[in-house]
Backbone as CSV, one residue per row, in Angstrom:
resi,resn,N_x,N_y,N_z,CA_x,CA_y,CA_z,C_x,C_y,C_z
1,UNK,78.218,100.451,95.881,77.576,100.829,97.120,76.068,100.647,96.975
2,UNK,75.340,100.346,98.335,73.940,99.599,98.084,72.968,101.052,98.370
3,UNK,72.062,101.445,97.611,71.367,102.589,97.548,70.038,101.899,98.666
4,UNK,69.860,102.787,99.766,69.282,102.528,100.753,68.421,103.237,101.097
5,UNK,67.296,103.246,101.433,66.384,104.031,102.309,65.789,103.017,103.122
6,UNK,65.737,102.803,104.502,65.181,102.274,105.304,63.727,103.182,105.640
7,UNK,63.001,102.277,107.277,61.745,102.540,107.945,62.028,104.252,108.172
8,UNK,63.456,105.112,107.706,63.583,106.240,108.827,63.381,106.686,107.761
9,UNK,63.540,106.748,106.260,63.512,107.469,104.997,64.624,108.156,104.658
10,UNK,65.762,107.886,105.899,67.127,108.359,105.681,67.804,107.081,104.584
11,UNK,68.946,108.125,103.688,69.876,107.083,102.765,71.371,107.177,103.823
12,UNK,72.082,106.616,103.453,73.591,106.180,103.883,74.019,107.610,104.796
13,UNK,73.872,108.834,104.087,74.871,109.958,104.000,74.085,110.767,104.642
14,UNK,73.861,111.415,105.939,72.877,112.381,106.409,73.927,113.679,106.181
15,UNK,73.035,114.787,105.791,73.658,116.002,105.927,72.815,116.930,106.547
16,UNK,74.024,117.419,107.582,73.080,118.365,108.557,73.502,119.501,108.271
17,UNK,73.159,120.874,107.898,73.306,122.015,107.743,72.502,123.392,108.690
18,UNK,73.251,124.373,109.146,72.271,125.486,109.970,73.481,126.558,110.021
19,UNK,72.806,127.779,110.119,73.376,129.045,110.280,74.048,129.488,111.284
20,UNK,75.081,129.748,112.118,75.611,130.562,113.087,74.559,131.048,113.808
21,UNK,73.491,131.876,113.391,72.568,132.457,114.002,70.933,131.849,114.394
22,UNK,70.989,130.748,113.687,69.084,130.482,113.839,69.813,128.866,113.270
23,UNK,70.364,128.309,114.287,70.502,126.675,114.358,68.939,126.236,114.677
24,UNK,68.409,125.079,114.222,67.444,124.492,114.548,67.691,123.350,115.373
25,UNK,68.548,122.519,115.538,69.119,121.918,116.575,68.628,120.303,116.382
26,UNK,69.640,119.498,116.675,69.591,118.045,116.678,69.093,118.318,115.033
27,UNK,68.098,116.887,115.330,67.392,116.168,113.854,66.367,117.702,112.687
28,UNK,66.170,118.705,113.424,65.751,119.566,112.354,66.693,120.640,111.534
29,UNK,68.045,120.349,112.453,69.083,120.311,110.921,69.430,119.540,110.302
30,UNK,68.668,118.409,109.716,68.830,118.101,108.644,68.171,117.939,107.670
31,UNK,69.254,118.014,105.956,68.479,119.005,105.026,68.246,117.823,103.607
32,UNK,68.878,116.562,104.248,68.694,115.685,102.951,69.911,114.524,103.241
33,UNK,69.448,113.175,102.666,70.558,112.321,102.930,71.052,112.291,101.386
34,UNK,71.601,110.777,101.447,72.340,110.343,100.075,73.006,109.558,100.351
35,UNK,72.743,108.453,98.964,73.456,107.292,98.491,75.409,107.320,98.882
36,UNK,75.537,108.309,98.160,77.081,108.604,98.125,77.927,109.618,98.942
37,UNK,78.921,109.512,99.521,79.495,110.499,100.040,79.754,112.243,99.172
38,UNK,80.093,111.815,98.141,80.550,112.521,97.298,79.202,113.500,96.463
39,UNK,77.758,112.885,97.205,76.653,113.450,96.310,76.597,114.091,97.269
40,UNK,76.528,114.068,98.935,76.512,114.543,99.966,77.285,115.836,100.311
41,UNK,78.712,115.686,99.705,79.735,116.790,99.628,78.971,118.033,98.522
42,UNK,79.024,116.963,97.442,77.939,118.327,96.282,77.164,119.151,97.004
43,UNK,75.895,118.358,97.700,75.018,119.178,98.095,75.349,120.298,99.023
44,UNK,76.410,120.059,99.737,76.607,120.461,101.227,77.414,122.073,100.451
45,UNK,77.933,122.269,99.232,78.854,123.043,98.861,77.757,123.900,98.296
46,UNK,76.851,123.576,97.478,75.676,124.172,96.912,74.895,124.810,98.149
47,UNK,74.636,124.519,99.026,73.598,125.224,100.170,74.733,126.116,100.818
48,UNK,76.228,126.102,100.757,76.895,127.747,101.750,76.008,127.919,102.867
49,UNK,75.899,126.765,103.877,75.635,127.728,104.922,76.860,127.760,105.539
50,UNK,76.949,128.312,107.297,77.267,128.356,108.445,78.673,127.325,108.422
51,UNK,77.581,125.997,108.534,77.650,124.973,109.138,77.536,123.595,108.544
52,UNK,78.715,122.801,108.054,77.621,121.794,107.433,78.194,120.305,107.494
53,UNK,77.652,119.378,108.088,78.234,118.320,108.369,77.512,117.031,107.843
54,UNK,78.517,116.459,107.960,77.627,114.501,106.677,78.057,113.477,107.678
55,UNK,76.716,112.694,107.943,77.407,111.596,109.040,76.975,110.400,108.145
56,UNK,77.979,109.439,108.193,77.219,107.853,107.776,77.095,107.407,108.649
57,UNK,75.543,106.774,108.340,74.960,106.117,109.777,75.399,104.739,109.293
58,UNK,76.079,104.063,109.022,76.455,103.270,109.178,77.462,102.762,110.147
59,UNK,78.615,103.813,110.100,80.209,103.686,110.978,80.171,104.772,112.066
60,UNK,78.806,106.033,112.183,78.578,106.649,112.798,79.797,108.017,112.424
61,UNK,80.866,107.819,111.491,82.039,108.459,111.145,81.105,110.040,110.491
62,UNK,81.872,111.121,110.604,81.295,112.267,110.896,82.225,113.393,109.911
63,UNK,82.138,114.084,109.174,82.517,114.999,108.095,82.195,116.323,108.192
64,UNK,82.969,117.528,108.792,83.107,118.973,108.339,83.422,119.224,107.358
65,UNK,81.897,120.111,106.585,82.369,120.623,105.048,82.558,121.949,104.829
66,UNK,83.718,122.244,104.743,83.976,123.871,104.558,83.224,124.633,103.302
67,UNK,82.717,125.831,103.265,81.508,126.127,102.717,82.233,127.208,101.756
């Protein structure tokens, strides 16, 4: 897999994360991209919030990570 950062400074794997209570909404929930799906899942398990979802902007395909 090709390790990417484009003009946006996003990599492959966006992960958006926010609380039940104090969502920040659209693009300021998000807390970090990544090369890999699977580095994306790591992170997303390590932060326990709320809420936490991984989109590849590539296929636009979209991931709920249970916390």
């Amino acid at each position: 897999m090709d390790k990417r950062e484009d003009e946006t400074g996003y990599k492959k794997f966006v992960v958006f994360c926010y609380s039940q209570y104090y969502p920040g909404g659209g693009l300021s929930d998000i807390k970090d991209s990544f090369d890999t799906l699977e580095e994306a899942r790591t992170f997303c398990l390590k932060k326990r919030e709320d809420f936490m979802e991984i989109l590849d902007r590539d296929t636009w395909e979209q991931w709920e990570v249970e916390g």
